[in-house]
C-alpha positions in Angstrom: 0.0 0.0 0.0 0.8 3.6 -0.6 -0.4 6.4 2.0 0.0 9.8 2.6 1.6 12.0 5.5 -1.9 11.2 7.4 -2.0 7.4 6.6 -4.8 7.5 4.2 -4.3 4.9 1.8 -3.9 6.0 -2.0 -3.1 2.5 -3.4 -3.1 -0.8 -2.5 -2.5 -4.1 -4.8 -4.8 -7.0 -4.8 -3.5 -9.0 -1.9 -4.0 -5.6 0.5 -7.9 -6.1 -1.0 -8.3 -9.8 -0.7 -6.8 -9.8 3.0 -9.5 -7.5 3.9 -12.5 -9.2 2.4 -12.5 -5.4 0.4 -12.9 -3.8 -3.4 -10.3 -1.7 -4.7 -12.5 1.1 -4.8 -13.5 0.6 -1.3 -10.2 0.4 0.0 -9.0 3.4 -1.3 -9.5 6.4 0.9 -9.6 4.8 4.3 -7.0 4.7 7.0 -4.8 2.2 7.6 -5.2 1.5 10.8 -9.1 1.8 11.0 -9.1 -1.6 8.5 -6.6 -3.8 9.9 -6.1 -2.6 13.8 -9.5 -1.6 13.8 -8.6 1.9 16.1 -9.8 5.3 15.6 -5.8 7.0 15.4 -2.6 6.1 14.3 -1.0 2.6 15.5 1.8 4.1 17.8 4.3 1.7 17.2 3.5 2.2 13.0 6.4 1.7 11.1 5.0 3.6 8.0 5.0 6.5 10.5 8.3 6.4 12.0 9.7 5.4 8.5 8.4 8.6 7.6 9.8 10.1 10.8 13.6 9.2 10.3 13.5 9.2 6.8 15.0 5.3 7.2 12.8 1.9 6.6 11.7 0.2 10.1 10.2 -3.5 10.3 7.8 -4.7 13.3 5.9 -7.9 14.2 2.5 -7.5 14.8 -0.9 -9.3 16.1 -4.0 -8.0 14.9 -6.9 -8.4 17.4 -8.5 -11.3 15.3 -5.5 -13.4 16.3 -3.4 -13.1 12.8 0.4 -11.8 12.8 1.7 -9.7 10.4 5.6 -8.8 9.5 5.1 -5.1 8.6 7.8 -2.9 6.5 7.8 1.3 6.1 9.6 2.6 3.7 9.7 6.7 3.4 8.8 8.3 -0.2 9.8 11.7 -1.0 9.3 14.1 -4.2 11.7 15.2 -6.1 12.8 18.2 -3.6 13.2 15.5 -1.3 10.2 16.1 1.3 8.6 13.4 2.9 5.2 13.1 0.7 4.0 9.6 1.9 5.1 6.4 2.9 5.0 2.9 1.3 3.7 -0.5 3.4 4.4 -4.3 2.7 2.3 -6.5 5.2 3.5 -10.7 4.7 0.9 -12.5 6.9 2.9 -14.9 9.2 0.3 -16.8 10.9 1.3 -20.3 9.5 4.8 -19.5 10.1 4.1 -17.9 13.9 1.9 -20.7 14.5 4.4 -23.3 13.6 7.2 -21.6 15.1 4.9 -21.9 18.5 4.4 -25.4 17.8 8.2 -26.2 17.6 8.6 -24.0 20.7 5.9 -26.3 23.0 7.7 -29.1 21.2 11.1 -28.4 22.4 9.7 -27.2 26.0 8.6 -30.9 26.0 12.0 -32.2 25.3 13.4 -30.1 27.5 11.1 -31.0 30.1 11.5 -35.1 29.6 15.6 -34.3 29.3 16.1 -32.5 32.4 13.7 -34.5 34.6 14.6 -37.7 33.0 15.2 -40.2 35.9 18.8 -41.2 34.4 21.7 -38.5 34.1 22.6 -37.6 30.4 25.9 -35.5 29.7 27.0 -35.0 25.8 30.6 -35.3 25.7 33.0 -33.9 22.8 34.1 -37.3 21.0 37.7 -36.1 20.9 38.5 -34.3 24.4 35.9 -35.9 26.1 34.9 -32.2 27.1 30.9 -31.8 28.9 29.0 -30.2 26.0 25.6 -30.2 27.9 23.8 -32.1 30.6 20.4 -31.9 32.1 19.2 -30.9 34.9 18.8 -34.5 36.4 23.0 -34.9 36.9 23.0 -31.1 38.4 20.5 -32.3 41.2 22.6 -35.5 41.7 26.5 -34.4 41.8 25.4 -30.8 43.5 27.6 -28.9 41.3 25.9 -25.9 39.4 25.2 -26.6 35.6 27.6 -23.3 34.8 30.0 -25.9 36.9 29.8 -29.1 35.3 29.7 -27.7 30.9 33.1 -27.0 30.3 34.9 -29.9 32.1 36.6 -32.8 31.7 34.0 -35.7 32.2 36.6 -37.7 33.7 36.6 -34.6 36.8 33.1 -36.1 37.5 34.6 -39.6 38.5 36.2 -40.7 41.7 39.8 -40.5 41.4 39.8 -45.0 41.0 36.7 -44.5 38.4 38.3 -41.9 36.6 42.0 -43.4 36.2 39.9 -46.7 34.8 37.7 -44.6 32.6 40.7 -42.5 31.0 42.5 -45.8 30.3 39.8 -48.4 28.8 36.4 -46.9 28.8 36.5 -43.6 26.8 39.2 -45.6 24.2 36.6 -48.1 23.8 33.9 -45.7 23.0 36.4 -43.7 20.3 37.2 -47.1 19.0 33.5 -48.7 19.0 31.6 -45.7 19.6 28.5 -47.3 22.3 29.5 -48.2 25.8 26.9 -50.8 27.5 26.2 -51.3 31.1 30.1 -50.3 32.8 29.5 -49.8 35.9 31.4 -46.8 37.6 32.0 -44.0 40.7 30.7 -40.4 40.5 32.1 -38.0 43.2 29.7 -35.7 44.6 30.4 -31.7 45.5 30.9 -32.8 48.6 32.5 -35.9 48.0 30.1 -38.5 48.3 30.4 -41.1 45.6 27.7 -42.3 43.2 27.4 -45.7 41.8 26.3 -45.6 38.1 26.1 -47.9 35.1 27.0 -46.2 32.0 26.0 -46.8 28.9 27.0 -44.3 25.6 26.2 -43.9 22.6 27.6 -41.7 19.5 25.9 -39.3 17.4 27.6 -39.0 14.1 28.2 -36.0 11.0 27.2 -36.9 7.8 30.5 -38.3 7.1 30.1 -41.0 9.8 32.8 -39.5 12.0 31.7 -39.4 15.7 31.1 -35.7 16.9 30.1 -36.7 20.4 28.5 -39.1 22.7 25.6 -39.1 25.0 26.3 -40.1 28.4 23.6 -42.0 30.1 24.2 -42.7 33.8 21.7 -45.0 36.0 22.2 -44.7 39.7 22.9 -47.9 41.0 23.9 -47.0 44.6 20.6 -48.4 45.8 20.5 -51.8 44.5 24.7 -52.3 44.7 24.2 -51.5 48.3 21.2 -53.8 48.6 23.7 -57.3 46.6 25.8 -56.3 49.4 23.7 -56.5 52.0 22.3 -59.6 50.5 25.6 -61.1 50.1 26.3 -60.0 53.7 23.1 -61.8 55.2 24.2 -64.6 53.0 27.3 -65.0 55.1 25.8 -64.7 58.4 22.9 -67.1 57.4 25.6 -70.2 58.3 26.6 -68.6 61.5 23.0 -67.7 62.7 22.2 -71.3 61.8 25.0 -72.0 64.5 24.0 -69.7 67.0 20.7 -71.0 67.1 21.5 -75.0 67.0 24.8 -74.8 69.5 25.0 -72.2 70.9 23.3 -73.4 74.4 25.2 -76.3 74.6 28.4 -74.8 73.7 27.9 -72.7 76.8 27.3 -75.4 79.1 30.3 -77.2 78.1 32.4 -74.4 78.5 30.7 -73.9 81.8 32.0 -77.7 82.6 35.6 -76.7 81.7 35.6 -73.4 83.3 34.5 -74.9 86.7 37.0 -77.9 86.8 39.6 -75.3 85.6 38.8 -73.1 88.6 39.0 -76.1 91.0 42.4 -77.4 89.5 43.8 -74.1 90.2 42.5 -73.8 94.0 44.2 -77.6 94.3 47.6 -76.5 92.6 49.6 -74.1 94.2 50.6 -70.3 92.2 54.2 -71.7 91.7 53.3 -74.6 90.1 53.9 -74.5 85.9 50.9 -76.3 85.9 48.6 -73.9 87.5 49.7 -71.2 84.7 48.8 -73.1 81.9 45.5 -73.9 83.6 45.2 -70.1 83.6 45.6 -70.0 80.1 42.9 -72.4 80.0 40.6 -70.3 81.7 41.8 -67.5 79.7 40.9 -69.3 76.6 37.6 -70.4 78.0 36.8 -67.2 78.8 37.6 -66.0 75.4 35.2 -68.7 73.9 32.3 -67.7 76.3 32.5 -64.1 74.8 32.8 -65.1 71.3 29.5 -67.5 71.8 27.9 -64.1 73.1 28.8 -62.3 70.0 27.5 -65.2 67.9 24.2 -65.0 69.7 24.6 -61.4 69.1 24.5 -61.8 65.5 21.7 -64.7 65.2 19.0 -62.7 67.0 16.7 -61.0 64.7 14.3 -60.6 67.0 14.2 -57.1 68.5 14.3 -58.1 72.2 13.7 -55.1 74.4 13.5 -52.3 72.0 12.1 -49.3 73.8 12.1 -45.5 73.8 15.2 -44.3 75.5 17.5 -41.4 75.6 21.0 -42.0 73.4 22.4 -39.9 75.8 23.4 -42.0 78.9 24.2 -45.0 76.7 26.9 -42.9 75.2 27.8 -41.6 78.4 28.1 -45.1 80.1 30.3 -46.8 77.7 32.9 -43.7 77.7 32.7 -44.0 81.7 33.9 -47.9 81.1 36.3 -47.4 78.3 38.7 -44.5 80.1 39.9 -47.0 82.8 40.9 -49.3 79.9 42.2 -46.8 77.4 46.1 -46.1 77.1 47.4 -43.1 78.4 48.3 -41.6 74.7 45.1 -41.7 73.8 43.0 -39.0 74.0 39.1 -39.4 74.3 37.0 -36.5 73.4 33.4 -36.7 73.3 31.2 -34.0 71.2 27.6 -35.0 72.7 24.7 -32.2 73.3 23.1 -31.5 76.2 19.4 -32.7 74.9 19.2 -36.1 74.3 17.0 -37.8 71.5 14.9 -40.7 71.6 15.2 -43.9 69.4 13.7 -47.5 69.7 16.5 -49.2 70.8 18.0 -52.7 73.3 20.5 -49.9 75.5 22.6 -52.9 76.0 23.0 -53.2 72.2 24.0 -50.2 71.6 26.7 -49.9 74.4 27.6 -52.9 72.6 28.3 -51.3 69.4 30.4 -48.2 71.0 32.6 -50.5 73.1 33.3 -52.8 69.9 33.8 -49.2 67.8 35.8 -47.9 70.4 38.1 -51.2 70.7 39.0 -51.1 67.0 39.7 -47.6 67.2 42.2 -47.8 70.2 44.0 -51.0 68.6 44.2 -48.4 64.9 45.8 -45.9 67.6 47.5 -48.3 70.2 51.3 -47.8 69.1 51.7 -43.8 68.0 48.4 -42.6 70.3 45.9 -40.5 68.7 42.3 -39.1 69.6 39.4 -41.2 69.5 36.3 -39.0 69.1 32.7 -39.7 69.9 29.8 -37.3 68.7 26.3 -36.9 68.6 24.1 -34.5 66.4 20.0 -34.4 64.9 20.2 -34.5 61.1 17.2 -34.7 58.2 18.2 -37.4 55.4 16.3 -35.8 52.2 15.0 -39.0 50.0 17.5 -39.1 48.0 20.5 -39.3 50.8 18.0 -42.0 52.4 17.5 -44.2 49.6 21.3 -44.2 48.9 21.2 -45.6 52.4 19.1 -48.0 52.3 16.4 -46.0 54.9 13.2 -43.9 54.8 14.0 -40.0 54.8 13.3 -38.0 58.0 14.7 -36.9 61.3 17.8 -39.4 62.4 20.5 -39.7 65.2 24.0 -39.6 63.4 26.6 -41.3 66.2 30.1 -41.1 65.3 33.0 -42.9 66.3 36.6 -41.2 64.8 40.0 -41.7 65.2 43.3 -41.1 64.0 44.6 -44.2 63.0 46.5 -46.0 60.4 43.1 -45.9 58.7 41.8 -48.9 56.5 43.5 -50.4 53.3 40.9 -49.5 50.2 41.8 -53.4 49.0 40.0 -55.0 52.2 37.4 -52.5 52.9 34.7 -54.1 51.2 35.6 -56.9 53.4 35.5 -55.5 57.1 31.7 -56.5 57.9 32.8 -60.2 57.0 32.4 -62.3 60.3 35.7 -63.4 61.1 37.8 -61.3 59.0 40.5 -59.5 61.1 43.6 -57.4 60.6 44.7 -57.8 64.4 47.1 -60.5 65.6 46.3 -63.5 66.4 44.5 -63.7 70.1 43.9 -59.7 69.7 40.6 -60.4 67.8 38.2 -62.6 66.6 36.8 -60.9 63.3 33.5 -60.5 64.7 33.4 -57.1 66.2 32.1 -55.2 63.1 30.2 -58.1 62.2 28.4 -57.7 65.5 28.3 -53.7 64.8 26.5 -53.8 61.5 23.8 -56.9 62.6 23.0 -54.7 66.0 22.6 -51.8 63.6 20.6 -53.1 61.1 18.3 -54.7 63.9 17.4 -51.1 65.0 16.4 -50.2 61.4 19.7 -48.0 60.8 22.4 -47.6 58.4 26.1 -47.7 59.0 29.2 -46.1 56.8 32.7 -46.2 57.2 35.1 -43.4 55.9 38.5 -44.2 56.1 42.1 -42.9 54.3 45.6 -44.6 55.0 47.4 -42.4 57.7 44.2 -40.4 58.2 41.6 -42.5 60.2 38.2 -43.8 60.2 35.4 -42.6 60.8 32.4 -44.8 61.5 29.2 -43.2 61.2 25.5 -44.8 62.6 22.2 -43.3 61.7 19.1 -44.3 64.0 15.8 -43.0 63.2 14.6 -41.0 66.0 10.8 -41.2 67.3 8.6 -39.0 68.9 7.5 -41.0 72.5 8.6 -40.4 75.8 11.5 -42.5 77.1 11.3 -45.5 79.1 
């Protein structure tokens, strides 16, 4: 169309007529904007106008109120003294276009949506410097890190440092070489250094060419159902020694109770000086030794929860400390980190004095030779669902006991290992492998979770979570 200095149209081809349902002749004369914005004055944002204005063409996007858009273009026209005179209009309906652009948009919003709350982690990762391209929103939740943090890195930084070293050396050459990756099962670290257990499976995405240009990551968190085969495999190894428990271990008793009672009446009839009444002693040491190992046995086979009640942690805590210092060498040092309020958990009180004595024990043997500080605390924490799944509980409100020291610390090659009944690092006669056995059944039994952090020449640190409940104590 072609207007004048007021916007009153002077020409207009046949597409400005058929888009208005209008004649030529009836067209002609009327103001732009009373026919397609359907106002009574000047569109304010008109680009004929400001064309016309600046002397320079302007383009805008526009809806008109029956729903249609419009790419509009003003282009100034001036005689041949150069005045402004009029102005000249090209309107291209974009509705299709707009519609389908919209359509894409809701499409991709969809995507977007199913990518970043997919329940797997996806990462893209540059084919040749295994570089993070992109992840979704998924991984960012899991690993803690920011998504700023995580595009831009190395994807062998989001490893543990064993994961990583085996990922740089076979896994990311077999993808290069094969480009997929099915089912390798791996460590993520966490921001704050937590680990993740993942099975990996990639796959490559390819330039017309057939030349890889990068593979999508696709991690499955496994650390529920790895930790689940290892309890399995752990209950698989007490299921033999509860089987024990419950057959001998009554009888056992009673015949050590035989031999421990002649023992004590050989030694009344043999005088101290006598060899023999020392190796009788050793006897009764050795029966002695038996009688406590039969307890822990028992310990282990009862899945019963005999005398569970509501009490205060508190005292427990309190009580075992009072028993270890007359026992604990001089060099080391005990230090206790227990609040004044004390929370309540279902729990056998003699149980869990149970488990900090045998905590405590291992501790002072890791510390027994250069001395140390073996540390006991106490605090009220909230395990989100995710934390609690990874631990096998429900989430909520939870007592985390801890039980540190500054040991040797534990070799990474047996730590999978130190739950196993009768496994032991301590010399022969010092311990009977059944101390952390005991530990995790007792735990377990109370409907808790156990983890051990350890690193050689740093320590351990054994944490215990019990789920705290809202009833008065008993």
């Amino acid at each position: 169309m072609y207007q004048d200095t007021e916007m009153k149209i002077l020409w207009a081809n046949g597409s400005a007529c058929e888009s208005t349902h209008m004649r030529y002749e009836e067209i002609i004369g009327c103001y732009c904007y009373e026919i397609w914005a359907q106002r009574s004055d000047p569109c304010p944002d008109c680009p004929v106008m400001k064309a016309m204005e600046t002397c320079q063409p302007q383009a805008i996007e526009k809806i008109t109120p029956d729903g249609r858009y419009w790419f509009i273009r003003g282009y100034p026209f001036s005689d041949k003294n150069g005045d402004i005179v009029g102005g000249f209009e090209t309107i291209l309906e974009v509705t299709e276009q707009k519609q389908a652009e919209e359509n894409l948009r809701k499409s991709e919003e969809k995507y977007r949506d199913l990518y970043d709350n997919a329940p797997d982690m996806n990462v893209f990762v540059d084919a040749k410097t295994a570089t993070i391209l992109n992840c979704n929103q998924t991984l960012v939740d899991a690993l803690g890190y920011t998504k700023e943090e995580i595009i831009g890195r190395l994807i062998f930084d989001m490893y543990t440092p064993e994961s990583a070293k085996y990922a740089k050396a076979d896994v990311f050459p077999a993808f290069v070489k094969n480009g997929k990756i099915e089912g390798e099962e791996l460590q993520l670290q966490r921001k704050d250094s937590s680990k993740i257990d993942v099975s990996l499976n990639v796959s490559a995405v390819n330039n017309e060419q057939g030349n890889v240009l990068y593979g999508r990551s696709v991690w499955r968190d496994i650390t529920r159902r790895k930790r689940l085969e290892k309890q399995l495999r752990q209950a698989h190894k007490m299921e033999p020694i509860r089987t024990l428990a419950g057959g001998l271990a009554h009888d056992f008793n009673n015949i050590l109770a035989i031999i421990l009672g002649n023992t004590e009446l050989a030694m009344d009839d043999i005088p101290e000086g006598n060899p023999a009444h020392y190796n009788i002693e050793e006897i009764q040491t050795a029966v002695l030794r038996a009688k406590y190992m039969v307890k822990q046995i028992v310990s282990l086979a009862r899945k019963e929860d005999y005398d569970r009640k509501p009490v205060k942690i508190n005292p427990i805590i309190i009580e075992a400390l009072a028993l270890l210092r007359h026992s604990i060498p001089t060099n080391i040092d005990i230090r206790s980190n227990i609040p004044r309020e004390s929370e309540i958990f279902l729990a056998d009180p003699t149980q869990i004095n149970q488990v900090i004595i045998n905590l405590c024990t291992n501790a002072v043997h890791a510390m027994e030779k250069a001395g140390g500080i073996l540390e006991i605390s106490l605090e009220r924490v909230i395990l989100e669902e995710s934390i609690a799944q990874s631990y096998n509980l429900f989430p909520g409100i939870f007592i985390k006991l801890s039980v540190s020291d500054t040991g040797h610390g534990i070799d990474p090659r047996i730590k999978d290992r130190i739950f196993d009944p009768y496994f032991t690092t301590m010399e022969v006669g010092k311990g009977s492998g059944m101390g952390l056995a005991v530990v995790q059944g007792i735990v377990m039994n109370h409907d808790g979770a156990i983890l051990v952090d350890s690193e050689m020449g740093k320590g351990t640190t054994v944490n215990m979570f019990f789920p705290i409940i809202e009833r008065e104590p008993v």
